[in-house]
C-alpha positions as YAML, in Angstrom:
chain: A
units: angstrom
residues:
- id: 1
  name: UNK
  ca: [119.46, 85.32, 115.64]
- id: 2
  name: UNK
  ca: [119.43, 88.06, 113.16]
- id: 3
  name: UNK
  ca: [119.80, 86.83, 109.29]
- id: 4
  name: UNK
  ca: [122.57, 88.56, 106.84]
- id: 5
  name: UNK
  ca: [121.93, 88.84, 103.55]
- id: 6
  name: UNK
  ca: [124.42, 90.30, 101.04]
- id: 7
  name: UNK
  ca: [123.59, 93.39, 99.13]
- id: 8
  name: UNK
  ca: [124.87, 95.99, 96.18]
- id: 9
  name: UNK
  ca: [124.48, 99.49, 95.40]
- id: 10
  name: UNK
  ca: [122.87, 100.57, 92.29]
- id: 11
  name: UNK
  ca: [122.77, 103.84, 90.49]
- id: 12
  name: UNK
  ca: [120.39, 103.09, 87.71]
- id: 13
  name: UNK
  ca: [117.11, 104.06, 87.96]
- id: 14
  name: UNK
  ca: [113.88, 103.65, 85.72]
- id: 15
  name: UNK
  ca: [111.78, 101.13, 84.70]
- id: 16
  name: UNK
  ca: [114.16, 99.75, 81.93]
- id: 17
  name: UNK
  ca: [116.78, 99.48, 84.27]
- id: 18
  name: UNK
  ca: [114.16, 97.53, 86.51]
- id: 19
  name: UNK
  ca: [113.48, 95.26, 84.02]
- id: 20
  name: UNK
  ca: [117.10, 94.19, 83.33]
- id: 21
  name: UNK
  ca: [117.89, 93.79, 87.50]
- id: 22
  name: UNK
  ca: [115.13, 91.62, 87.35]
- id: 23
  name: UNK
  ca: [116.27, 89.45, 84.42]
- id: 24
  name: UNK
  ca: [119.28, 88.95, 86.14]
- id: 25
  name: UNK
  ca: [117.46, 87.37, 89.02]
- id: 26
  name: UNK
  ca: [117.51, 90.24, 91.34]
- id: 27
  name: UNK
  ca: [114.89, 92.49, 93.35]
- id: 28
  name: UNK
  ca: [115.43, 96.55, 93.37]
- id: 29
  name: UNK
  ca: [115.51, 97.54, 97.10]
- id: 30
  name: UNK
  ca: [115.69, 100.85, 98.86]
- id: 31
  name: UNK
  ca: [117.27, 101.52, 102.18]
- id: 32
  name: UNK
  ca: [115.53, 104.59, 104.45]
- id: 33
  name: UNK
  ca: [115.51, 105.66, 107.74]
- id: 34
  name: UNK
  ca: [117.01, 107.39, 110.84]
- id: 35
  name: UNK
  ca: [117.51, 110.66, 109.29]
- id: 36
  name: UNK
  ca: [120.37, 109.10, 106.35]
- id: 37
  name: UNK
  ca: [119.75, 109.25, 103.17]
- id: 38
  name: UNK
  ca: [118.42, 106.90, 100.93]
- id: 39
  name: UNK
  ca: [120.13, 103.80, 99.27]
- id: 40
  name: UNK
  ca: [119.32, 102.13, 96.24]
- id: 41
  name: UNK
  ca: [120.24, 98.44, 96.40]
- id: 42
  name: UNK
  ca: [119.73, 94.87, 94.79]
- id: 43
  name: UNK
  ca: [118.88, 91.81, 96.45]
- id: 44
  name: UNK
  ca: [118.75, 88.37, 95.36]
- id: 45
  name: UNK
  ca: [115.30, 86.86, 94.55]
- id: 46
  name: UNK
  ca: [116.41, 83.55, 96.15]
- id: 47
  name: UNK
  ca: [117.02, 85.36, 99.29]
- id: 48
  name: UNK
  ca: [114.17, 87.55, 99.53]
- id: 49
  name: UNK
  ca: [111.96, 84.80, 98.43]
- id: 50
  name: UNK
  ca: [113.71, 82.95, 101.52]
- id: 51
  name: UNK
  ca: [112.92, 86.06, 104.24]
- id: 52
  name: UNK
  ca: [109.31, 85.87, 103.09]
- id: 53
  name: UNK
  ca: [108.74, 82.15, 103.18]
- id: 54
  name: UNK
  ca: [110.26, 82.00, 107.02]
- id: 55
  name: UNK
  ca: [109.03, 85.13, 108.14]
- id: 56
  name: UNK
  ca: [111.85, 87.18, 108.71]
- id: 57
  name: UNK
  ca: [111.72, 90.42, 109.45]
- id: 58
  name: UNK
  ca: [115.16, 91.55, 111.10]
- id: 59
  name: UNK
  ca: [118.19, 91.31, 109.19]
- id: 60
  name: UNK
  ca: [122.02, 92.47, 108.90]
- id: 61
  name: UNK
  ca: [123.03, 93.95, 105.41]
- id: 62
  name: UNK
  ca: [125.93, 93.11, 104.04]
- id: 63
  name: UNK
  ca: [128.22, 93.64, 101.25]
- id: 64
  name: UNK
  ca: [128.22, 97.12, 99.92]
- id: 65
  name: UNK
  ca: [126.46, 97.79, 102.35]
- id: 66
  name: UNK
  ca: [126.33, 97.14, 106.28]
- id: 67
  name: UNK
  ca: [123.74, 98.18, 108.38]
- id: 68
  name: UNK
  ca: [120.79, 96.52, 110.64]
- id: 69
  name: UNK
  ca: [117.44, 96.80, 108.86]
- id: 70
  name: UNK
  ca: [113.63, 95.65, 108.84]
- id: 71
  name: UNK
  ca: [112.04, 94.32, 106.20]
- id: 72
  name: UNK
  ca: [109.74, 96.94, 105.80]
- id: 73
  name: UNK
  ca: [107.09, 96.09, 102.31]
- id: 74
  name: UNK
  ca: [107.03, 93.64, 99.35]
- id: 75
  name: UNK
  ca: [105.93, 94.74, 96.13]
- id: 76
  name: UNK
  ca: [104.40, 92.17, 94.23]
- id: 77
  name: UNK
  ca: [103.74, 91.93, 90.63]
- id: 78
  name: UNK
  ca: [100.15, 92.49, 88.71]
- id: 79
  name: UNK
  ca: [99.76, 88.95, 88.67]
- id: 80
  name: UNK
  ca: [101.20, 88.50, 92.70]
- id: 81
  name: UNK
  ca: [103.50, 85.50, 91.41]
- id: 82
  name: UNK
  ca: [106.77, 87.02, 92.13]
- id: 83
  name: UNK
  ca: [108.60, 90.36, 94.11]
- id: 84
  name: UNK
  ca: [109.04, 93.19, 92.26]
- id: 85
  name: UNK
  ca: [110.57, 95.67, 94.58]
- id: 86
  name: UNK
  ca: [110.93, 95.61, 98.38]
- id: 87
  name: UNK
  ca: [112.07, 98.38, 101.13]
- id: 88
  name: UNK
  ca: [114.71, 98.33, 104.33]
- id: 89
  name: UNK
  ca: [113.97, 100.30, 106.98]
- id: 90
  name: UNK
  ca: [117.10, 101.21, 109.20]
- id: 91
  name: UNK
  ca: [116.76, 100.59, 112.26]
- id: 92
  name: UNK
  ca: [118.76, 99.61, 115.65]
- id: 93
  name: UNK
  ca: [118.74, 96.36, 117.57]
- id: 94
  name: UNK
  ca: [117.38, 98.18, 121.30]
- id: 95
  name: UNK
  ca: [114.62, 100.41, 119.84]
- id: 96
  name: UNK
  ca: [111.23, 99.21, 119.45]
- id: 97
  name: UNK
  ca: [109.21, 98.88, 116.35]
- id: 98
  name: UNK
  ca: [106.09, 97.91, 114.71]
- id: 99
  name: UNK
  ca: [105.54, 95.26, 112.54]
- id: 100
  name: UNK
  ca: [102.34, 93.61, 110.75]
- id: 101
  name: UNK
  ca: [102.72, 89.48, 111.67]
- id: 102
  name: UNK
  ca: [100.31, 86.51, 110.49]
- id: 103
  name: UNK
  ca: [98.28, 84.84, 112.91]
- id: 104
  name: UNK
  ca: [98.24, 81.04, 113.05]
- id: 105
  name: UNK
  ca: [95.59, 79.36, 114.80]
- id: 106
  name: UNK
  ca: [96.23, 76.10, 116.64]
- id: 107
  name: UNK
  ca: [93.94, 73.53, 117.80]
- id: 108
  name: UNK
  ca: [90.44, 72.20, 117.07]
- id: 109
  name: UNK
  ca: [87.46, 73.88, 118.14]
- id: 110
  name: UNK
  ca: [85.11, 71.41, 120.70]
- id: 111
  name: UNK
  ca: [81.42, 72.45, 119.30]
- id: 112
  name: UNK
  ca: [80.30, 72.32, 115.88]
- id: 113
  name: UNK
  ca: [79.61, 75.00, 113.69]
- id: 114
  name: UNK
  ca: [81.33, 76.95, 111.24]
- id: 115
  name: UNK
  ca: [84.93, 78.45, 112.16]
- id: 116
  name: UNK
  ca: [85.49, 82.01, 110.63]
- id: 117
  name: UNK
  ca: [89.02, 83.22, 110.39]
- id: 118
  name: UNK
  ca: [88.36, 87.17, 110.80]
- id: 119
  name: UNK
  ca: [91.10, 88.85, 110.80]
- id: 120
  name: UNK
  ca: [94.67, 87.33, 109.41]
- id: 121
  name: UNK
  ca: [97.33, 89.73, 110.23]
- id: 122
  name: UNK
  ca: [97.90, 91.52, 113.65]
- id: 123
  name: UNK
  ca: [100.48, 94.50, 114.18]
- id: 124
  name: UNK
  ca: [102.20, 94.83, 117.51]
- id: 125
  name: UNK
  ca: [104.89, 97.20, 118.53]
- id: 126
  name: UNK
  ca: [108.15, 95.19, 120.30]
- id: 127
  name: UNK
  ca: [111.63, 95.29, 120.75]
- id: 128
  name: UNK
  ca: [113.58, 94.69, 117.30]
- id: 129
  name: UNK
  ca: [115.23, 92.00, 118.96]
- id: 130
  name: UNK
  ca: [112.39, 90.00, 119.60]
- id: 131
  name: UNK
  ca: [110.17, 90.05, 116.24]
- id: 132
  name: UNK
  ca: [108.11, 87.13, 116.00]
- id: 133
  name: UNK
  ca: [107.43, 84.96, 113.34]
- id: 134
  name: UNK
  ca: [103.72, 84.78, 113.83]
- id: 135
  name: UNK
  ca: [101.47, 85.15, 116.47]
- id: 136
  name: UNK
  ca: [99.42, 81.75, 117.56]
- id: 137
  name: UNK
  ca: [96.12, 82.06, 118.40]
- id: 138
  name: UNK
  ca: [94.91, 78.92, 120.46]
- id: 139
  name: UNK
  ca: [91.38, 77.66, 119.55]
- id: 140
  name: UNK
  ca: [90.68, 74.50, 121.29]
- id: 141
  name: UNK
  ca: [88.36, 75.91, 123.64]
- id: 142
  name: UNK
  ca: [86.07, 77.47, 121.32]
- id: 143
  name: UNK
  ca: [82.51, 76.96, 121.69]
- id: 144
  name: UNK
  ca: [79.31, 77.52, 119.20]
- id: 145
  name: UNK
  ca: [78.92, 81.53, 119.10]
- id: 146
  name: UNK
  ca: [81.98, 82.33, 121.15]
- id: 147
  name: UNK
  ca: [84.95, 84.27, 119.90]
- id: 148
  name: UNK
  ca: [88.48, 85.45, 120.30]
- id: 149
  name: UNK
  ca: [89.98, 88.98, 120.10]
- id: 150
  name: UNK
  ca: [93.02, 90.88, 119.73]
- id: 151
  name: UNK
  ca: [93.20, 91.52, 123.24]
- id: 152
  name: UNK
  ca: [93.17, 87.77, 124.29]
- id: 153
  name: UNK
  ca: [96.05, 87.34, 122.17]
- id: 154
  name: UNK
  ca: [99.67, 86.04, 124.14]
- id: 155
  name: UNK
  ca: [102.06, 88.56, 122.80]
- id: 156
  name: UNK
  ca: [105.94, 88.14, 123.40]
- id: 157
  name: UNK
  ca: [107.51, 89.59, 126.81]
- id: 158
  name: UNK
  ca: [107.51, 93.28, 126.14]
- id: 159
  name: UNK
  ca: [105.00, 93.54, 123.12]
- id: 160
  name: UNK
  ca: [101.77, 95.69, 123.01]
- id: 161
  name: UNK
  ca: [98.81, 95.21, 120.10]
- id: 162
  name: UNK
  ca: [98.46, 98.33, 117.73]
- id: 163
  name: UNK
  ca: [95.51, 96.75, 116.33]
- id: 164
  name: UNK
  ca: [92.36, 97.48, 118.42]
- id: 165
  name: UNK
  ca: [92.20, 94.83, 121.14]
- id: 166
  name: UNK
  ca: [88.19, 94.54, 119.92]
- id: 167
  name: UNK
  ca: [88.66, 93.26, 116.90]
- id: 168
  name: UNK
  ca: [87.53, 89.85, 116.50]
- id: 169
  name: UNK
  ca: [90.42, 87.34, 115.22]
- id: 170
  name: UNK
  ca: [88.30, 84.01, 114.84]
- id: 171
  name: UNK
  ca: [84.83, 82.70, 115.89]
- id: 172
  name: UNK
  ca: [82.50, 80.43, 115.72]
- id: 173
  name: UNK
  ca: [79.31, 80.68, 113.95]
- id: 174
  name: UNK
  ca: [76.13, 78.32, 113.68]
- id: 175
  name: UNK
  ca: [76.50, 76.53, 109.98]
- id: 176
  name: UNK
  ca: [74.52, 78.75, 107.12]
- id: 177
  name: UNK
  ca: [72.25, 75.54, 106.33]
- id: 178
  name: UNK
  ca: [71.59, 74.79, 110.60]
- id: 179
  name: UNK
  ca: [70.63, 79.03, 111.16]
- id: 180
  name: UNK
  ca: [68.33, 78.83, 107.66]
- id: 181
  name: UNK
  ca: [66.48, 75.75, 109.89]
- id: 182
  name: UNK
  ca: [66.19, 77.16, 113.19]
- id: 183
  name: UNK
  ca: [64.64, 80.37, 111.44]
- id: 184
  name: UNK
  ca: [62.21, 78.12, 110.04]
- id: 185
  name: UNK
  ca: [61.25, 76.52, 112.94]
- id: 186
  name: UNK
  ca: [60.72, 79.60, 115.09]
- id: 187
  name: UNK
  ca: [58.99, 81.86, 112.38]
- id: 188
  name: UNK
  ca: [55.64, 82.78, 112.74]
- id: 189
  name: UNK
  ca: [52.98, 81.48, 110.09]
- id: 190
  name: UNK
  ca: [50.99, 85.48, 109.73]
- id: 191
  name: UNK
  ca: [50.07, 83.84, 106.11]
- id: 192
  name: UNK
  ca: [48.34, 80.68, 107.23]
- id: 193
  name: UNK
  ca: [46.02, 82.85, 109.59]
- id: 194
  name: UNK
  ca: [44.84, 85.05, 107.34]
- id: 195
  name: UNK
  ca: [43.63, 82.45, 104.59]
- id: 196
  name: UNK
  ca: [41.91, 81.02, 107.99]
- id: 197
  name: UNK
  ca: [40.18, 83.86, 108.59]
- id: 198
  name: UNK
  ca: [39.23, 84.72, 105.09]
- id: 199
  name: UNK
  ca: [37.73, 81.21, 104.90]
- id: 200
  name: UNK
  ca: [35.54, 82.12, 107.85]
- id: 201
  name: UNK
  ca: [34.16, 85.68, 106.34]
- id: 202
  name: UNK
  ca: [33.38, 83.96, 102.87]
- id: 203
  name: UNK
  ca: [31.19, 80.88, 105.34]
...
């Protein structure tokens, strides 16, 4: 189900203007896309803070204006504590696009070690229809020094991976403190032989 959110037009521009749409507890937007020209527009911080907190990246503008559109980029502040500005791609409910989505990972792995989370984000091209809200990346059968990668991924019906199918996603490493050990253990001792034989040319 696609979300609507309500919209305005604005027609002031500048970073004084900025400031006083954001006082009012609004974000500057910007619509774009299939050949139209631009539109500058106002959303409500509640509701964009809403799209971003359940993932939603498909949505139905309404108000002043009406169109289909992705949520394309956030704009954070300096200090990343709250949206700034954020951009609407046009786009139709049949073609397919490409969108950057979270990975979740789900389970527990069944050897020890130490679980790296590689890579956070995935992007995948698919129909607009059928935008995920993350992408779950199943762990459980993870062993000591074995991975997963992009390619290994379940992707919705229809989807393909932009990213590089060998890029690593999670693995599972040997613990910094237990590698530090075995090193120890299977190092060679090149300075214990030479004081030997230095004892033996001094006898």
């Amino acid at each position: 189900m696609i979300e609507s959110i309500e919209v305005a037009k604005r027609d002031v521009l500048g970073s004084r203007a900025m400031i006083k749409i954001r006082k009012k507890g609004l974000v500057p937007a910007i619509l774009y896309g299939h050949g139209q020209e631009n539109v500058c527009l106002t959303v409500s911080l509640d509701t964009v803070n809403s799209l971003i907190k359940h993932g939603t990246k498909l949505v139905t503008l309404t108000g002043e204006v009406v169109d289909t559109a992705l949520l394309r980029s956030v704009q954070w502040s300096n200090m990343g504590d709250r949206v700034i500005h954020v951009d609407f791609a046009r786009v139709s409910q049949t073609e397919s696009v490409e969108v950057l989505l979270p990975v979740r990972l789900h389970g527990e792995t069944i050897a020890g070690g130490q679980l790296r989370f590689m890579t956070h984000e995935i992007l995948i091209r698919c129909s607009a229809m059928k935008i995920p809200e993350y992408l779950l990346c199943e762990i459980g059968s993870l062993r000591l020094g074995q991975s997963i990668h992009v390619s290994e991924l379940t992707l919705p019906e229809g989807a393909v991976a932009v990213t590089p199918g060998s890029v690593v996603i999670v693995q599972v490493a040997a613990a910094a403190g237990e590698a530090a050990a075995d090193g120890a253990d299977n190092s060679p001792e090149p300075e214990l032989i030479r004081k030997e034989k230095a004892a033996e040319a001094g006898s």
